[in-house]
C-alpha positions as CSV (number, residue, x, y, z in Angstrom):
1,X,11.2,115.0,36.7
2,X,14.9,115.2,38.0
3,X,17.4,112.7,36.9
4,X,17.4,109.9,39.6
5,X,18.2,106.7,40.5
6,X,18.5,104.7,43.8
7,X,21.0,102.4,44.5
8,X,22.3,99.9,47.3
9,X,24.8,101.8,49.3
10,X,28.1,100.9,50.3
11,X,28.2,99.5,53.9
12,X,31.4,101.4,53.9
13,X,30.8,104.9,54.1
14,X,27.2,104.9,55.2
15,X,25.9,107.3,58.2
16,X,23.6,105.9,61.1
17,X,20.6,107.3,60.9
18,X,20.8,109.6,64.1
19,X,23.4,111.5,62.0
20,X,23.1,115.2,60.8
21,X,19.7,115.4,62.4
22,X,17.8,118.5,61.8
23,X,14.5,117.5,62.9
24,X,12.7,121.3,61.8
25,X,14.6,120.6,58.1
26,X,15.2,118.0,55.7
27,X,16.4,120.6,53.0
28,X,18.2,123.4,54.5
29,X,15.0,125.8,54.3
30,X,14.0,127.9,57.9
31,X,10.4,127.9,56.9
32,X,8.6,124.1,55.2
33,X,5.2,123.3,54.5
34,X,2.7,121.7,56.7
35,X,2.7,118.1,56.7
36,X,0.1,116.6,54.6
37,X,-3.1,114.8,56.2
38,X,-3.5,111.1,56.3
39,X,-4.9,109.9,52.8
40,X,-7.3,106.4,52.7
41,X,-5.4,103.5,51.7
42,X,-6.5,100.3,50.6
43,X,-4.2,97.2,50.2
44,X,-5.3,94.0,49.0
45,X,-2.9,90.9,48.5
46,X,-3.0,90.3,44.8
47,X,-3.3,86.2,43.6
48,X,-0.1,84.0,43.0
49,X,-0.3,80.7,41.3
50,X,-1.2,77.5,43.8
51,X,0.7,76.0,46.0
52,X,2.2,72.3,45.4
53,X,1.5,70.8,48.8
54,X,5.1,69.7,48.3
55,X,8.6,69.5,46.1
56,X,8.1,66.0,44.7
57,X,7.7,65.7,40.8
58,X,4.0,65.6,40.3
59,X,2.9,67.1,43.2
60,X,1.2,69.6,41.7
61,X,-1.9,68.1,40.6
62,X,-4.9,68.6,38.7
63,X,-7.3,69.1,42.0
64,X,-4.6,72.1,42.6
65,X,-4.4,73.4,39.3
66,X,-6.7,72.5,36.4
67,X,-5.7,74.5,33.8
68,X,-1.8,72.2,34.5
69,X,0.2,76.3,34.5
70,X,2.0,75.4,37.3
71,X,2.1,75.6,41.2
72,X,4.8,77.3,43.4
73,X,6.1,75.9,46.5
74,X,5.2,76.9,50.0
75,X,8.3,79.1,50.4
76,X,8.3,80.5,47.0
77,X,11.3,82.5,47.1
78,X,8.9,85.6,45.8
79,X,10.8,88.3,45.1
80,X,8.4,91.4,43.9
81,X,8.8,93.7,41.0
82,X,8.0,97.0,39.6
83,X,4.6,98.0,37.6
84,X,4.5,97.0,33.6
85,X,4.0,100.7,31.9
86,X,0.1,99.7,31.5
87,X,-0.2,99.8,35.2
88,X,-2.4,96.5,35.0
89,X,0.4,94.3,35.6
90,X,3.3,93.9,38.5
91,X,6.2,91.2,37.6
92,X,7.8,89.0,40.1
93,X,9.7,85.8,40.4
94,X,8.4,82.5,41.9
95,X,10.1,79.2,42.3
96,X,7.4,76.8,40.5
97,X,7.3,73.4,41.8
98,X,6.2,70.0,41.6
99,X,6.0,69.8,37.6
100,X,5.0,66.2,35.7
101,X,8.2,64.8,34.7
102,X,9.3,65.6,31.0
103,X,7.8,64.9,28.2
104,X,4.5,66.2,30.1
105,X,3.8,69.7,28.6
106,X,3.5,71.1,32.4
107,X,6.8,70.2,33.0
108,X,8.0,73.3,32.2
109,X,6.6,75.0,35.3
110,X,9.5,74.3,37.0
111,X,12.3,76.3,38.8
112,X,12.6,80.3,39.5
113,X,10.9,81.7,36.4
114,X,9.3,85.2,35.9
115,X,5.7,86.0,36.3
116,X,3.3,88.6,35.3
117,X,0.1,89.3,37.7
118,X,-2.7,91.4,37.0
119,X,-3.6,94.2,39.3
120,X,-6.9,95.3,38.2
121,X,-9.0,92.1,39.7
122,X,-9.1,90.8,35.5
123,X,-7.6,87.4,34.2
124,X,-5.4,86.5,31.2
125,X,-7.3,84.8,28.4
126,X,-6.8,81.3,29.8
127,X,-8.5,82.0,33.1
128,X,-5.1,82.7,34.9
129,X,-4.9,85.9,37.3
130,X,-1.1,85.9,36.2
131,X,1.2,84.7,33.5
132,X,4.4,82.5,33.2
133,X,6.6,84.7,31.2
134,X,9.6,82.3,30.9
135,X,8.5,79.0,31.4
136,X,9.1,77.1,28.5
137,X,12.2,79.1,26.8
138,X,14.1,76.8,25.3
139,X,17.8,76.6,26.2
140,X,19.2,78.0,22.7
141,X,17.4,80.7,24.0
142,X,19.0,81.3,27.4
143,X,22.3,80.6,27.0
144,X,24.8,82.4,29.4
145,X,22.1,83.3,31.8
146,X,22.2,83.1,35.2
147,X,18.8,82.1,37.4
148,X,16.2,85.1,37.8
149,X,16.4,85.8,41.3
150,X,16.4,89.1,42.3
151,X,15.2,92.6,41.5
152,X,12.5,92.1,38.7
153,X,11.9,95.5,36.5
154,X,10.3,96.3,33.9
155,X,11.5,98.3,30.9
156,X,8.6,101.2,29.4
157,X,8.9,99.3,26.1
158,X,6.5,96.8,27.8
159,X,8.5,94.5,25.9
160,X,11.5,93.7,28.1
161,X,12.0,93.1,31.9
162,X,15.3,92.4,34.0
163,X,16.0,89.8,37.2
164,X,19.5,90.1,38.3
165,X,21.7,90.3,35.8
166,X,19.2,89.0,32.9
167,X,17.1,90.6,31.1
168,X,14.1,88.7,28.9
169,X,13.2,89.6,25.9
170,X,10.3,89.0,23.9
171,X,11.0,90.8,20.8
172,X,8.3,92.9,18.7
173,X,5.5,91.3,21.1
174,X,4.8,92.7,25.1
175,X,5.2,90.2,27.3
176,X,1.8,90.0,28.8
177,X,0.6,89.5,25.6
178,X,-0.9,86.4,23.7
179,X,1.5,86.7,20.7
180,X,4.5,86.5,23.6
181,X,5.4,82.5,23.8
182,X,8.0,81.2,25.1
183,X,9.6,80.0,21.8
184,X,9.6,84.3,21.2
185,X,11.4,85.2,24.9
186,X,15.3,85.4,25.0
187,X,17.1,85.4,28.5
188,X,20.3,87.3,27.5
189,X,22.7,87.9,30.2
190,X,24.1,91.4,31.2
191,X,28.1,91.5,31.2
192,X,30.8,94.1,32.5
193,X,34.2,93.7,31.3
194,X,35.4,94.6,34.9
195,X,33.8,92.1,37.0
196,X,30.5,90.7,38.4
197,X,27.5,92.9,39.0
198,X,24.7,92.8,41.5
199,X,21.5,95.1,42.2
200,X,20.8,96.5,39.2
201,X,18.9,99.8,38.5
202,X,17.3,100.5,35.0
203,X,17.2,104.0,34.6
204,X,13.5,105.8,33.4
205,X,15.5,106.2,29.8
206,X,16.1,102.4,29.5
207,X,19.6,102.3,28.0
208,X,20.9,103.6,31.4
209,X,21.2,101.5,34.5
210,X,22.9,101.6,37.7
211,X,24.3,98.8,39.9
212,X,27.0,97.7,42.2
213,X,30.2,95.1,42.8
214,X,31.3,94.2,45.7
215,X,34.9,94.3,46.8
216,X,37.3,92.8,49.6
217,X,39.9,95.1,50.7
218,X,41.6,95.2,54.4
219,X,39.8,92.0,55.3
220,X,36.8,93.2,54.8
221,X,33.6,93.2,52.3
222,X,33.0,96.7,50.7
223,X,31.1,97.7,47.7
224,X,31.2,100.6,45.1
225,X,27.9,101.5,42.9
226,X,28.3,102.1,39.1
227,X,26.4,103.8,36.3
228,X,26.2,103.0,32.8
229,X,24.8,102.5,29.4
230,X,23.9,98.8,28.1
231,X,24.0,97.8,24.8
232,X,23.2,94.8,22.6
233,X,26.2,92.6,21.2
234,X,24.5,89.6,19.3
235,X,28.3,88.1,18.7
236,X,30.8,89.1,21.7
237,X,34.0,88.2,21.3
238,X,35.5,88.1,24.6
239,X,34.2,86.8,27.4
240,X,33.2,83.6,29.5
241,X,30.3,83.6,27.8
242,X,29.9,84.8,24.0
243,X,26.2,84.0,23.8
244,X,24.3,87.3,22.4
245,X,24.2,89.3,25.5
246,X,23.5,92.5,26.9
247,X,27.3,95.0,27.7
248,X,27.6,97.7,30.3
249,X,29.9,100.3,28.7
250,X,30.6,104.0,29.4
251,X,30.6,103.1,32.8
252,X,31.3,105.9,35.6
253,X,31.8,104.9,39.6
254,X,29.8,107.0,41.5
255,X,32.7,107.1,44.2
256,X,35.7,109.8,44.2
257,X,38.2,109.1,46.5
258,X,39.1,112.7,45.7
259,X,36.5,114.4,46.4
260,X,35.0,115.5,49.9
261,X,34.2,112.5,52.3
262,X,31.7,112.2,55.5
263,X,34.5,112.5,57.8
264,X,38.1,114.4,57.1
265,X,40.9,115.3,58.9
266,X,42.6,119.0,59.0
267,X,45.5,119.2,60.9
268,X,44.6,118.1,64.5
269,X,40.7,119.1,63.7
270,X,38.0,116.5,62.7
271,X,35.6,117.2,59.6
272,X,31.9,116.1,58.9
273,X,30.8,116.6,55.6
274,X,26.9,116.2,55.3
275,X,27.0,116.8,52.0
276,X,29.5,114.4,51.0
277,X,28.2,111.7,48.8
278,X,27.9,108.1,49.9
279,X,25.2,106.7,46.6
280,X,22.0,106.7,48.2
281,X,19.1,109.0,46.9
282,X,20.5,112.1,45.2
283,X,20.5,113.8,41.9
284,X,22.7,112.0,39.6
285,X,23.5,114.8,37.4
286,X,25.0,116.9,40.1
287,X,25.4,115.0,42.7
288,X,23.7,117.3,45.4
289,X,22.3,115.8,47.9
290,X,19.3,116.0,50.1
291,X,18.0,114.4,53.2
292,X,15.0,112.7,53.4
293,X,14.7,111.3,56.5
294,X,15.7,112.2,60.4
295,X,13.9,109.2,62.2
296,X,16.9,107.2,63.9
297,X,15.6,104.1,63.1
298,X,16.7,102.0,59.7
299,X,15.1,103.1,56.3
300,X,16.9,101.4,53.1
301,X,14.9,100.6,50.1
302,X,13.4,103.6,48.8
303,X,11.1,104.5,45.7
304,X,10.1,108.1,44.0
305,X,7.1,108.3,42.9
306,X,6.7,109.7,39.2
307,X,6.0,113.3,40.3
308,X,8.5,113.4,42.2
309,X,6.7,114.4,44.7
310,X,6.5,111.6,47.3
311,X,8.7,108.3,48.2
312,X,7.7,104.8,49.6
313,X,10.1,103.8,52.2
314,X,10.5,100.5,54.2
315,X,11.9,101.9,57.7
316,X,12.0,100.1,60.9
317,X,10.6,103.2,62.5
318,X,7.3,101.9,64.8
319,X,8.5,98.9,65.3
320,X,11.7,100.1,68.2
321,X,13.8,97.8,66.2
322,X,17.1,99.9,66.8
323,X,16.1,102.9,69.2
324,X,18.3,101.4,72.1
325,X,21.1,102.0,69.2
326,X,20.1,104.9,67.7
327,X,17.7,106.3,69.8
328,X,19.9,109.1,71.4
329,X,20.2,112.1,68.8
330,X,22.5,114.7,68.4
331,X,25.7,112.4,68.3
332,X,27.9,112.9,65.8
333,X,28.5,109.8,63.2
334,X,32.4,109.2,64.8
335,X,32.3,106.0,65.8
336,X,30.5,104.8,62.4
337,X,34.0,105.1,60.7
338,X,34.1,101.0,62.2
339,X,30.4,100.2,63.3
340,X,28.2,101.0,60.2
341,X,28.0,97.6,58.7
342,X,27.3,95.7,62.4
343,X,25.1,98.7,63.5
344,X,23.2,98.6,60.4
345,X,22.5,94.7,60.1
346,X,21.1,94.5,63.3
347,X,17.6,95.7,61.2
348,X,16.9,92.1,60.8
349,X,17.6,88.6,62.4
350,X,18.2,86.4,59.6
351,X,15.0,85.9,57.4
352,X,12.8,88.2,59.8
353,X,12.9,91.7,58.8
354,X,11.3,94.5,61.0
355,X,10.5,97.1,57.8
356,X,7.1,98.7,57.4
357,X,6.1,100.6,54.6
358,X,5.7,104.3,55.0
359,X,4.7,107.2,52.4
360,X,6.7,110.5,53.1
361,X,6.1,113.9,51.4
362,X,8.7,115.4,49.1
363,X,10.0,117.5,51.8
364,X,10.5,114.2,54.6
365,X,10.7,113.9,57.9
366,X,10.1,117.4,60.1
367,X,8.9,118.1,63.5
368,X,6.6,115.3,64.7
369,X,5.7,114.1,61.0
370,X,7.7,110.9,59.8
371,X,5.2,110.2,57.1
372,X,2.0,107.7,56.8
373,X,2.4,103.8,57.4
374,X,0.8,102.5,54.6
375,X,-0.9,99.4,56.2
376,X,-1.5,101.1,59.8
377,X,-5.2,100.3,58.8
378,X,-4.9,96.5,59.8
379,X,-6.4,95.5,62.9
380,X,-3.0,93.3,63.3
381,X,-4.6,89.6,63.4
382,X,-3.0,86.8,61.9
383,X,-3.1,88.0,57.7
384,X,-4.0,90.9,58.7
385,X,-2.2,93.9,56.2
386,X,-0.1,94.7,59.5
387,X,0.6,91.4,61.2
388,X,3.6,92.0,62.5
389,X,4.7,88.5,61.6
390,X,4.5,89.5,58.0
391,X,7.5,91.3,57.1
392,X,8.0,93.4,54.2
393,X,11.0,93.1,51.8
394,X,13.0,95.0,49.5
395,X,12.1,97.1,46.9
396,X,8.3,98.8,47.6
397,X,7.7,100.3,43.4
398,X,5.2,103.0,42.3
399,X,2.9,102.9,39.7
400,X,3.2,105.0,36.2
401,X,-0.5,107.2,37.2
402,X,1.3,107.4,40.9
403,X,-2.3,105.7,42.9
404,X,-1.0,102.4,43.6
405,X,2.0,101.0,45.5
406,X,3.4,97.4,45.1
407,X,5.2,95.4,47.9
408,X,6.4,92.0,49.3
409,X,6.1,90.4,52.3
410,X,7.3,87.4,54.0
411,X,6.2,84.9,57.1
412,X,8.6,84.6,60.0
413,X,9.9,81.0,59.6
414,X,12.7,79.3,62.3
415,X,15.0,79.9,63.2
416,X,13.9,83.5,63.4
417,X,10.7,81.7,65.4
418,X,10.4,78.5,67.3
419,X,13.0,75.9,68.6
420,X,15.7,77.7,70.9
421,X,14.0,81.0,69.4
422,X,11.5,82.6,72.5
423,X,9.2,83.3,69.9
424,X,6.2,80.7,68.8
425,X,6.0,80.7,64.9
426,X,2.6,81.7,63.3
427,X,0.7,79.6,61.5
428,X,0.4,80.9,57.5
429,X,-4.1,82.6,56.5
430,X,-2.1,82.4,53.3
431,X,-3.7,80.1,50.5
432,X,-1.7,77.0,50.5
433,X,-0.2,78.0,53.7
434,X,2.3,80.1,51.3
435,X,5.0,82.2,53.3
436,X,5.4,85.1,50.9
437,X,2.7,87.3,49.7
438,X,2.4,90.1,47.2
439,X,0.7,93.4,48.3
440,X,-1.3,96.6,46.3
441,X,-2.0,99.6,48.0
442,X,-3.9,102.0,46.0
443,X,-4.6,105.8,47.6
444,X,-8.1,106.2,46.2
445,X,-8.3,110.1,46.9
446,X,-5.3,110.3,44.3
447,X,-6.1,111.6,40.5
448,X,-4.4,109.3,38.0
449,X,-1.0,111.5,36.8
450,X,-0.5,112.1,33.4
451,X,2.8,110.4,32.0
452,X,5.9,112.1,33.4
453,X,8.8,113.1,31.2
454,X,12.0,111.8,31.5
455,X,14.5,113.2,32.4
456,X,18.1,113.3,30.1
457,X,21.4,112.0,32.1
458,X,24.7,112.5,30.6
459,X,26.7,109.7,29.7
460,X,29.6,109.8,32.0
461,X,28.2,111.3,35.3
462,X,30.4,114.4,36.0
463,X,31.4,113.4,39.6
464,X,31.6,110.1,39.4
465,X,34.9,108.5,38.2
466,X,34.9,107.0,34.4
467,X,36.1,103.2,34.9
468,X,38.3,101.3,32.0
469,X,38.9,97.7,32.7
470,X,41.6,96.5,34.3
471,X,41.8,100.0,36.1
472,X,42.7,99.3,40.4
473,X,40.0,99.8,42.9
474,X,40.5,103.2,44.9
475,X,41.3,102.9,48.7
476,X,38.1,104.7,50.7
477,X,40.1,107.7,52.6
478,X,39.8,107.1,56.5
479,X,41.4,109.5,58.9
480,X,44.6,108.2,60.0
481,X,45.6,107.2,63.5
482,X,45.6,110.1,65.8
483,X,44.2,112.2,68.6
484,X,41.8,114.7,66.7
485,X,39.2,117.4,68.2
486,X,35.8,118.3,66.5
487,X,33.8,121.4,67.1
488,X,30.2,121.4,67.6
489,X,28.8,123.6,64.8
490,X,27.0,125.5,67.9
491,X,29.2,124.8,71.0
492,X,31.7,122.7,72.6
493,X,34.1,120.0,71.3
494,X,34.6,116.2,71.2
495,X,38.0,114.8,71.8
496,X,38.4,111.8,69.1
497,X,41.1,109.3,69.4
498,X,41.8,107.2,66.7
499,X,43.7,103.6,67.0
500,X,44.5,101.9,64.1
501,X,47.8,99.7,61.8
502,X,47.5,102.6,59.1
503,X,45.6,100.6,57.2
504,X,42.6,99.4,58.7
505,X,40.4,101.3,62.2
506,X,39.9,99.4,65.1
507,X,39.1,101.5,67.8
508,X,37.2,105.2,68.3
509,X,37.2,106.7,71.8
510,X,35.2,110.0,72.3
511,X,34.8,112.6,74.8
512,X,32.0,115.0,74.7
513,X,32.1,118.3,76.3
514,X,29.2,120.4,76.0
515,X,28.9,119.6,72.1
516,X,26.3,121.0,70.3
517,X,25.6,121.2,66.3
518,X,21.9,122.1,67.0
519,X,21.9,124.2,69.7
520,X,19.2,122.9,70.9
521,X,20.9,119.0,72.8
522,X,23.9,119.6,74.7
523,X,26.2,116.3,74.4
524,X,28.0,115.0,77.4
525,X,30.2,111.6,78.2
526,X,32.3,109.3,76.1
527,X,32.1,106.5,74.0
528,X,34.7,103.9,73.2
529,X,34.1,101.3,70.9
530,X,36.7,98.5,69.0
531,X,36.3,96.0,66.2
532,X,37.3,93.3,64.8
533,X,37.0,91.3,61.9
534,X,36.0,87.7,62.0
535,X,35.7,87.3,58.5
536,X,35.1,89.4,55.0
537,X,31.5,89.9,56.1
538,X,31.5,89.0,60.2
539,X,32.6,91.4,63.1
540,X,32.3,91.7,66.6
541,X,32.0,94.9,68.6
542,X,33.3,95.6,72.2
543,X,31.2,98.6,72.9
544,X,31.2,101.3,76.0
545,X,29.1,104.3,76.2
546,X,28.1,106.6,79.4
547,X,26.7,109.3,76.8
548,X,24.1,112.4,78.4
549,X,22.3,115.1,77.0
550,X,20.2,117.7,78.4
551,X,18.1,120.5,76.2
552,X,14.8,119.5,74.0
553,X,15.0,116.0,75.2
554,X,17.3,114.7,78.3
555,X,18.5,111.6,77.1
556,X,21.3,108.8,77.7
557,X,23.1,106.2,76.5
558,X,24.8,103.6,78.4
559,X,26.2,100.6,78.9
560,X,26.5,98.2,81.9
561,X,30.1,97.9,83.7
562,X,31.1,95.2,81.2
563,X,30.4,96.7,78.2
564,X,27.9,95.5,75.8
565,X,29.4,92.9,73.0
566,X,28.0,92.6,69.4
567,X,29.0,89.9,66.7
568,X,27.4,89.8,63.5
569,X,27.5,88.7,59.7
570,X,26.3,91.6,57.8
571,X,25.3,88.8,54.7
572,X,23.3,86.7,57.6
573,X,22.5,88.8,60.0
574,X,21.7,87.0,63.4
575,X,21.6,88.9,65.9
576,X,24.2,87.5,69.0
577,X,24.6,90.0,71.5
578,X,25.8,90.0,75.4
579,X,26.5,92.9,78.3
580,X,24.3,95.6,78.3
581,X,23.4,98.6,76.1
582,X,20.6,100.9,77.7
583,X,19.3,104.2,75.5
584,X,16.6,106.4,77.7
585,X,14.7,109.5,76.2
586,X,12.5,111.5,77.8
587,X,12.1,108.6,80.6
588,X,11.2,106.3,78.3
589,X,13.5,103.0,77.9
590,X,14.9,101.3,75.0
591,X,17.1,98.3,75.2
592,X,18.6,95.6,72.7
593,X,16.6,92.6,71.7
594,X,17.6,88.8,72.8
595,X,19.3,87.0,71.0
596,X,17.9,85.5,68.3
597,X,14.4,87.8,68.1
């Protein structure tokens, strides 16, 4: 098994997805396999605790829940986790609700708190399909934690699992066990001398992890991914909080302002680098990189499954989501040097997110095959396994044998539905009327995989950047402002004009003639595009594009005589859009959603 991890990736520096296409090859080779055929799924939603009809202390009665473990609320706040190394068990963390006031025992099924479910249809020994793994921990045991939100994983010790940056604890004793009580689990936080950290990876080896910080720099929110080993302190010295916690040290950023970037600058000539490395899925070890995916629609969270062989994405591809964006291949990723975070958070609108999940092959996306959507077998009723009003969220995680697939989903709620919204809000099939539901798929034609080695990482990672603290945040290289020319790597040129302070981008113009990288699309028209930043996180885009090519596929992109006017916060994303932005392929029509859908 090759040494990887996947992390968030920058929205600085990232590629749309129409870029580099090379639809007959995802790895460079002439001559790939046939895709693989379908394979039978089947997906079941696997039991949470009851729902508290609502948040008022008491609420959650004995008629709801006899054996007095706890409800969760309506809106849960589920955030889904990976497999616990039996493969019996996902994590996840729930917002319990409605507890008896203290001194009640029960009260302690209150707040975000983590959660073990079985997956194999058996129950814990109290009669309880899952388990409340840190309800109950007293607070000499938690000090300096911070609430258990996001990202639930589980180490291979069985013992151990981390939510943001926590990880719990239960000592000698796994935490599905009996002999794992609360007075036995320790929340300890995780702490980098250098700053705050967010997404967290644990590595296979569990003393590595990866994860990122964001940063502010030119007005605008950025973010760098790091990798690491942690390490048990139980008496820091320094620090907010000198509670026994978990340190990051030997850290290396996997960013080199150094080394090659996506787009360079020699002379008067402008540079695409495919190969440069913005963190997404590559081998950590070397840093080569290879493409999974060509479908111009969004794919972000990604998981390998433990052959290596295969990876569960959640893409927006069926749904037409962003083809009037991205629609049109062939078109170099210019203009992303100022669009990528707008362009890519138009995925969503707020809390509704338009990902499916999809299984791929080891070799992606080629020809006509873009993989299998996992829950295509839905007959797309309300709670049905593809109602389209369920939407899945981040993180989809294999399981060790490699049969079975774990993901979250959540209800559209308003405003993403009703009020000024066009579009009527369903009505929850889900018990309690819950809003968030945890899914199993399990490919019943698959042979249960033995257990995969692991594979070693070196401590500093050789292309990465090691990072002391106190040590200044590099500058990501831009080109400056200028008038440049790029060659199609098969014919013709673009002319690229680039307006700018020095400092910051805030306008690409492009002329196409003839361009070419394939061969195969011949590129014709402009494009002229300018932002500006509202905020750290919030931009608007003034966009014009009378783009035309003619080969495989005759295809266009344009917008009306006014342009077409984008404004977005890339940590809300609503979608607020005016003018007009029309992508055509073959005859068929793709345009920009309304507002607010």
């Amino acid at each position: 098994m090759s040494a990887r991890i996947c992390l968030a990736v920058a929205t600085l520096g990232l590629l749309s997805r129409s870029t580099f296409a090379a639809p007959s090859s995802s790895t460079g080779h002439d001559i790939l396999p046939p895709p693989p055929n379908p394979e039978p799924i089947k997906i079941i939603e696997l039991p949470l605790p009851p729902v508290a009809p609502t948040r008022e202390e008491g609420a959650c009665t004995l008629d709801i829940n006899p054996r007095r473990t706890g409800c969760i609320a309506v809106d849960p706040s589920l955030q889904g986790g990976t497999f616990l190394p039996d493969g019996n068990h996902v994590i996840a963390t729930v917002n319990f609700t409605g507890a008896p006031a203290p001194p009640d025992p029960a009260s302690v099924y209150m707040g975000m708190q983590m959660i073990a479910v079985r997956t194999n249809g058996t129950t814990f020994p109290n009669g309880d399909t899952w388990k409340c793994i840190t309800c109950g921990v007293p607070d000499e045991n938690k000090e300096g934690s911070e609430e258990l939100t996001e990202y639930p994983q589980a180490f291979k010790d069985g013992r151990r699992a981390m939510a943001a940056s926590n990880i719990v604890d239960c000592g000698d004793a796994e935490l599905t066990s009996p002999e794992c009580t609360p007075d036995k689990v320790h929340i300890h936080p995780i702490w980098w001398e250098s700053g705050s950290i967010r997404e967290l990876r644990i590595h296979p080896d569990n003393v590595h992890l990866g994860f990122s910080s964001f940063t502010q720099q030119n007005g605008a929110l950025g973010q760098y991914a790091y990798f690491g080993r942690i390490v048990f302190n139980p008496a820091p010295k320094v620090g907010e909080h000198l509670s026994p916690r978990y340190e990051v040290v030997n850290v290396t950023r996997l960013f080199n302002p150094d080394a090659p970037q996506p787009v360079e600058v020699e002379g008067k000539r402008l540079v695409l680098n495919p190969n440069a490395i913005a963190v997404g899925e590559l081998h950590l070890t070397t840093g080569k990189v290879r493409r999974l995916t060509q479908h111009p629609e969004y794919v972000d969270p990604l998981d390998i499954s433990p052959d290596d062989q295969w990876a569960v994405i959640l893409d927006t591809r069926g749904t037409d989501r962003q083809m009037w964006l991205s629609g049109m291949r062939g078109i170099p990723p210019v203009t992303d040097l100022i669009t990528t975070s707008l362009t890519s958070a138009t995925r969503n609108n707020g809390q509704r997110r338009f990902f499916v999940p999809w299984l791929i092959d080891y070799h992606g996306d080629r020809g006509s095959y873009f993989g299998q959507q996992i829950n295509a077998a839905g007959d797309g009723t309300p709670g049905s396994i593809n109602d389209p009003n369920w939407n899945a969220r981040a993180d989809p995680r294999w399981s060790p044998d490699g049969t079975q697939i774990t993901y979250y989903q959540y209800l559209v709620v308003p405003p993403a539905c009703g009020g000024q919204n066009p579009l009527p809000c369903p009505t929850s099939t889900a018990p309690g009327g819950r809003i968030n539901r945890l899914m199993l798929a399990t490919l019943t034609s698959r042979t249960p995989l033995a257990p995969q080695p692991i594979a070693n990482v070196p401590e500093f990672i050789p292309w990465g950047v090691p990072v002391k603290p106190g040590d200044p945040l590099p500058i990501r290289p831009a080109p400056a402002p200028g008038v440049y020319t790029l060659k199609g790597k098969r014919s013709g040129s673009a002319r690229v004009e680039i307006i700018g302070d020095g400092t910051t981008i805030d306008t690409v113009a492009v002329r196409y003639d003839r361009f070419s990288d394939d061969g195969i699309n011949i590129l014709r028209g402009w494009e002229n595009v300018t932002v500006t930043r509202l905020s750290l996180s919030t931009s608007r885009a003034e966009w014009y594009s009378d783009l035309w090519s003619t080969g495989e596929t005759r295809s266009s992109k344009r917008t009306g005589r006014g342009g077409f006017h984008l404004e977005i916060d890339s940590l809300v994303n609503i979608f607020k859009a005016n003018g007009t932005m029309v992508t055509t392929i073959d005859g068929v029509v793709y345009k920009p959603p309304a507002n607010g859908t």
